[in-house]
C-alpha positions as CSV (number, residue, x, y, z in Angstrom):
1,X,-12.4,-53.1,-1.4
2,X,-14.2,-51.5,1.2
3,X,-12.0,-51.7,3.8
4,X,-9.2,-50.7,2.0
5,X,-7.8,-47.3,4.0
6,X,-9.1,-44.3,2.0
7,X,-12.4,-46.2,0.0
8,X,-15.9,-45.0,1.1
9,X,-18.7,-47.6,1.5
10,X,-20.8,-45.3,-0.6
11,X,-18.2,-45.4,-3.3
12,X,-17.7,-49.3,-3.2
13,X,-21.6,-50.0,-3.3
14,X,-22.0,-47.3,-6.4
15,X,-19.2,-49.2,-8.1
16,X,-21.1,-53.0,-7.2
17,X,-24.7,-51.1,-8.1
18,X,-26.2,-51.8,-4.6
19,X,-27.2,-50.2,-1.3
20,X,-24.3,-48.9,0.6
21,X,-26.4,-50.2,4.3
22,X,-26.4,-53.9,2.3
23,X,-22.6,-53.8,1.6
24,X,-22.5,-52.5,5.5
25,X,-24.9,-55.6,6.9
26,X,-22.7,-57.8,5.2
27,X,-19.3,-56.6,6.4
28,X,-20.7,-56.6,9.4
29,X,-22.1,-60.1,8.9
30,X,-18.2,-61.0,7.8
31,X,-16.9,-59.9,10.6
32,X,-19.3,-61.4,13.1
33,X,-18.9,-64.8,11.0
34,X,-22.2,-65.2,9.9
35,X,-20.9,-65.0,6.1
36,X,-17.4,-66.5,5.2
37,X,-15.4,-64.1,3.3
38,X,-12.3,-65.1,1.1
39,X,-9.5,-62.8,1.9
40,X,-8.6,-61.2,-1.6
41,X,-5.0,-59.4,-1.7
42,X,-5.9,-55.8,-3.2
43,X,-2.8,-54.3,-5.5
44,X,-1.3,-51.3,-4.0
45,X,-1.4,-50.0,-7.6
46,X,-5.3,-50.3,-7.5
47,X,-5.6,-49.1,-4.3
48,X,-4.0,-46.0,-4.7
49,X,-5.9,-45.3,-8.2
50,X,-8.9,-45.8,-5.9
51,X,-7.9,-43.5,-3.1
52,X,-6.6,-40.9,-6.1
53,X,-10.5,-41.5,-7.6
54,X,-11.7,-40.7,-5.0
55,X,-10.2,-37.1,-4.3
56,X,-10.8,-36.1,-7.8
57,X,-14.4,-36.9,-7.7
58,X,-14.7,-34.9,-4.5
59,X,-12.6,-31.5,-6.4
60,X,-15.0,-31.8,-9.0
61,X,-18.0,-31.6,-6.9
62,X,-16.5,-28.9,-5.0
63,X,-15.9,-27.0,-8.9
64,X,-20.1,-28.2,-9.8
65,X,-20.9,-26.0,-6.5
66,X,-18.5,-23.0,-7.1
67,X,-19.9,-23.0,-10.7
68,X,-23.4,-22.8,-9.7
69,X,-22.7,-19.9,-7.9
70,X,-20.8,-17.9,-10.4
71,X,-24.0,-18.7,-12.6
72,X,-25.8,-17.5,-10.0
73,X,-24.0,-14.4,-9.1
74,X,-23.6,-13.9,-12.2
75,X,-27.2,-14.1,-13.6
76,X,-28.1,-11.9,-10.5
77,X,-25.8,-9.0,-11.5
78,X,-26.9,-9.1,-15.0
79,X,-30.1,-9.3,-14.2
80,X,-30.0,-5.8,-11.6
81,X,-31.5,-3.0,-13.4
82,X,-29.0,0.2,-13.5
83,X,-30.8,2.8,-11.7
84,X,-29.3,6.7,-11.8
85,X,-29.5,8.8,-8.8
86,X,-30.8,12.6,-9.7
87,X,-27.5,14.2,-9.0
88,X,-25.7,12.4,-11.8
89,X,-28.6,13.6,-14.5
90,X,-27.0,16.6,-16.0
91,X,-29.9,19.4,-16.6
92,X,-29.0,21.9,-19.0
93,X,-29.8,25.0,-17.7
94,X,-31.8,27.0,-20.4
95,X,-30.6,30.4,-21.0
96,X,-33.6,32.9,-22.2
């Protein structure tokens, strides 16, 4: 699955629960021939799902980031005290 064009390493080895550099020693192992592989036809339907995972996980981590820094901008704006400068305080003039 991890060489399929589009899949991360990263993603692959979250999906199996292990350490991305152990799924990476043992592709490399594979293709050095250390380790015999058996060569498993991938469905194009599953491949694409994967590669369409894969980009939907990455907009919502871009939206978690531009969300955090509404809240942010937000909770600084709201949280700016409104200060008046002294020519927009009206004095009434008293009159004797």
């Amino acid at each position: 699955m991890s060489q399929l064009p589009g899949v991360a390493v990263q993603d692959v080895a979250a999906s199996l629960y292990i350490h991305p550099f152990m799924l990476s020693r043992w592709r490399k192992q594979a293709r050095e021939g250390v380790i015999m592989t058996k060569g498993v036809a991938v469905d194009k339907a599953v491949a694409a799902e994967l590669k369409d995972l894969r980009r939907v996980k990455k907009a919502y981590e871009q939206l978690k980031l531009e969300h955090d820094l509404l809240k942010k901008a937000i909770a600084f704006t709201s949280g700016r005290k409104v200060t008046s400068s002294p020519s927009s305080n009206s004095s009434k003039c008293s009159t004797p």
